[in-house]
C-alpha positions as a printed NumPy array, in Angstrom:
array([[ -0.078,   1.536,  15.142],
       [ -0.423,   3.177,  11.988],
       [  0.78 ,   2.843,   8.087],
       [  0.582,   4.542,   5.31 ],
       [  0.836,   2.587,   2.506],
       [  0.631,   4.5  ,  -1.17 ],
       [  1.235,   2.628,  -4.925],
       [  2.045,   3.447,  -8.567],
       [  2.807,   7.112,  -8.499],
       [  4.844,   6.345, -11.746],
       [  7.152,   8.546, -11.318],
       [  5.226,  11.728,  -9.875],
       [  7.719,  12.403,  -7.347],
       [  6.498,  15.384,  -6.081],
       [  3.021,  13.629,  -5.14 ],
       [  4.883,  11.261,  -3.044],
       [  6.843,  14.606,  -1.126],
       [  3.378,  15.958,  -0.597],
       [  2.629,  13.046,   0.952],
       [  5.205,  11.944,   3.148],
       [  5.908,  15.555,   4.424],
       [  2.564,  15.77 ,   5.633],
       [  1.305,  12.138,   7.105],
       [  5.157,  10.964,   7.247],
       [  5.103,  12.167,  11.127],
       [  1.685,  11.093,  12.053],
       [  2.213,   7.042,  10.922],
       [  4.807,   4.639,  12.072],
       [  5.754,   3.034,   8.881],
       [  5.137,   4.052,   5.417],
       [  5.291,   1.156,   2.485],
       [  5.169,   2.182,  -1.299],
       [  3.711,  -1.024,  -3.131],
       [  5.48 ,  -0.155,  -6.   ],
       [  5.601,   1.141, -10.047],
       [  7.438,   4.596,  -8.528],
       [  9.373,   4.444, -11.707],
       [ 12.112,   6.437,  -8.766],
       [ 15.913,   5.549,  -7.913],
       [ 16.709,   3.415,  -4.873],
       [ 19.138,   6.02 ,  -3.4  ],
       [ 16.174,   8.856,  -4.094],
       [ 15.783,  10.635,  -0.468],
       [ 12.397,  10.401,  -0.761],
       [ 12.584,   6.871,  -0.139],
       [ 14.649,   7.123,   3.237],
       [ 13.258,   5.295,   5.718],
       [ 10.355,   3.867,   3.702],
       [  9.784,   0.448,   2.625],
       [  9.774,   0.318,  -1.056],
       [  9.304,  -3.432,  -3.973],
       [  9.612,  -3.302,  -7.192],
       [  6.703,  -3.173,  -9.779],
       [  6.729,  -4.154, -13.327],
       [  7.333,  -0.716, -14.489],
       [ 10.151,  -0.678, -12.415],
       [ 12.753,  -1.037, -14.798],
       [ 16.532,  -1.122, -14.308],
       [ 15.901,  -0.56 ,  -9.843],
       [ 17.449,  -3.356,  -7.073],
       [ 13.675,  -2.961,  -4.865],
       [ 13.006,  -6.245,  -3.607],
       [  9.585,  -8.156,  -4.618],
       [  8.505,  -8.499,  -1.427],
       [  9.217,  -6.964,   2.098],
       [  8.487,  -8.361,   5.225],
       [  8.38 ,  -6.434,   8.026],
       [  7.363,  -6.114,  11.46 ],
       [  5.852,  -2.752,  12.942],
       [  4.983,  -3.094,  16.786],
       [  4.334,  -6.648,  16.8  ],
       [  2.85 ,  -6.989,  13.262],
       [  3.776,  -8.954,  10.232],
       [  3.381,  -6.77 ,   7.419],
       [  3.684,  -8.34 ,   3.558],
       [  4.341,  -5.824,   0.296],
       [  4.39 ,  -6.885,  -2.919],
       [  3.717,  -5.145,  -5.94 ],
       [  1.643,  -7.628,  -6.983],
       [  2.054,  -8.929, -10.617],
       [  4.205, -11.682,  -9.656],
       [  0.594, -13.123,  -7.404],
       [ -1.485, -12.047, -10.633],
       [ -3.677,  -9.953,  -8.198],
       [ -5.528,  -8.92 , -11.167],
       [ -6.785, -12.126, -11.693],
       [ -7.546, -13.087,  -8.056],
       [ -5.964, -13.316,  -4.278],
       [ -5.03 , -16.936,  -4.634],
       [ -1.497, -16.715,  -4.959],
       [ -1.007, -13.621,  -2.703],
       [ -3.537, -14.995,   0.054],
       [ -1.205, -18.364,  -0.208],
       [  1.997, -16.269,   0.595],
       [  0.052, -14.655,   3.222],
       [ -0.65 , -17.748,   5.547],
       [  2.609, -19.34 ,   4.918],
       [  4.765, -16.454,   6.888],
       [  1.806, -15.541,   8.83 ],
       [  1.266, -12.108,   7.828],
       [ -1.727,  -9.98 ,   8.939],
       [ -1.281,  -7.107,   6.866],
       [ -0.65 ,  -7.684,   3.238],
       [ -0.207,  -4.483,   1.077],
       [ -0.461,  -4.652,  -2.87 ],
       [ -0.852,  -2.288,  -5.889],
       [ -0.349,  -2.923,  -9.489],
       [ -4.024,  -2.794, -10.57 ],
       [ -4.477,   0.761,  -9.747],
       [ -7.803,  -0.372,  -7.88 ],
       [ -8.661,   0.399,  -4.438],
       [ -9.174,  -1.877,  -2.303],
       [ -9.783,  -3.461,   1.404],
       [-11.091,  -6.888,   2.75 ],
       [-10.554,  -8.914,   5.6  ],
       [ -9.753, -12.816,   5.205],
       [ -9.127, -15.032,   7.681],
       [ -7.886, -12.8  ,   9.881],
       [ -5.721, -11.265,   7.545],
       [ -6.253,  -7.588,   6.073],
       [ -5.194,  -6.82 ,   2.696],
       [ -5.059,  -3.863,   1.397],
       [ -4.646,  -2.105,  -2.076],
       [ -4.109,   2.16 ,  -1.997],
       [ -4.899,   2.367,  -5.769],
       [ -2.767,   4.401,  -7.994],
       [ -2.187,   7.788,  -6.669],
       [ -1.415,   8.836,  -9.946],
       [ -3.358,   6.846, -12.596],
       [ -6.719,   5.592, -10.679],
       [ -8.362,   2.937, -12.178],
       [-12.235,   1.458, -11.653],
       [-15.219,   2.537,  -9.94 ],
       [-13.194,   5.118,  -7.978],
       [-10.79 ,   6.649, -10.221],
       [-12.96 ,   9.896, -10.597],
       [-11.633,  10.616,  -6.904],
       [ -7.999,  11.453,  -9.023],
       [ -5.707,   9.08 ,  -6.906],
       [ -5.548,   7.133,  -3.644],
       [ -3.444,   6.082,  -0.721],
       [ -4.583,   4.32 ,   2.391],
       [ -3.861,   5.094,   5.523],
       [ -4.048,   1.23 ,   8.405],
       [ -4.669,   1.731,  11.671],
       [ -4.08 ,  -1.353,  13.689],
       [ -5.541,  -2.163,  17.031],
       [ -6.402,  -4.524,  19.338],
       [ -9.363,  -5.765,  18.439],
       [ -9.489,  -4.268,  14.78 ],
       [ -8.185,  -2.41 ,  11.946],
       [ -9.099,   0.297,   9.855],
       [ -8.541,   1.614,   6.459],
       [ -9.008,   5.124,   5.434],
       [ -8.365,   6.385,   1.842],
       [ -6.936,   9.631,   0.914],
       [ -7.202,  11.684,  -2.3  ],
       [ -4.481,  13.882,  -3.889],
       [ -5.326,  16.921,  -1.869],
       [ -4.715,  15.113,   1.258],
       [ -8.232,  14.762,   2.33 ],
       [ -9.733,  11.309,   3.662],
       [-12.291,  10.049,   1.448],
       [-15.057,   9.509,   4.218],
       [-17.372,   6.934,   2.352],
       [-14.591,   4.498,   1.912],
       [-13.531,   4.143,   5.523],
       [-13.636,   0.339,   6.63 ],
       [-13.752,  -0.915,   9.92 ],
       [-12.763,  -5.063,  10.564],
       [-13.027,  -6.849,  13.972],
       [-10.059,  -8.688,  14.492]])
């Protein structure tokens, strides 16, 4: 199974077109983490699972979605409701009690991958406004492959092209 999971495009809509028209087909879910600074009934946004960040003022996105894809829990929250810039605590604590094994985040424009207990969680970075040691690659979304016996996370740069020394690879 695969996701695509992309976060605080701040209201770049046509990044999120590029996007979706050209990975949209190849994944089986796609999950924007939030800060899209978009309309729910945008038509972008049919069929994909959307929350609600902090810059998302005046919207009805829920703070979290749970969701299952092929036998999967997946958790998305935007993430400043966990204070994921301060730590994983909160989000981590969410996590085990509704026994998710993906959990997608954004809000800190970072991003990011680790494993924990079994449990991958995963931050695309801002696609729009990078922040930290990577933001000279210009904007990020991640792309989750699930398996069997392990998942992995590939980033992706504005132009669509993986960025090959961030792949990760975790043994389930």
């Amino acid at each position: 199974m695969k996701l695509l999971a992309v976060s605080d495009n701040h209201g770049d809509r046509e990044i999120l077109q590029t996007i979706f028209e050209a990975y949209g087909h190849q994944v089986d879910a796609i999950f924007h983490c939030g800060d899209s600074e978009m309309t729910q009934d945008d038509p972008l946004f049919k069929g994909v699972q959307v929350v609600k960040g902090n810059n998302d003022f005046g919207t009805d996105f829920p703070n979290e979605v749970q969701q299952m894809v092929d036998g999967t829990k997946i958790f998305m929250t935007h993430g400043h409701l966990y204070d994921v810039s301060m730590s994983l605590t909160r989000l981590d604590l969410k996590a085990r009690e509704i026994g998710a094994s993906v959990v997608l985040f954004g809000h800190t424009h970072r991003l990011a991958a680790e494993m924990s207990q079994g449990r991958l969680y995963v931050n695309p970075g801002s696609i729009s406004l990078p922040r930290g040691e990577y933001a000279s690659i210009g904007g990020t979304f991640a792309i989750i492959e699930v398996l069997p016996d392990q998942m992995r996370v590939d980033f992706y740069d504005r132009e669509l092209k993986k960025v090959a020394q961030l792949h990760q690879q975790f043994q389930r």
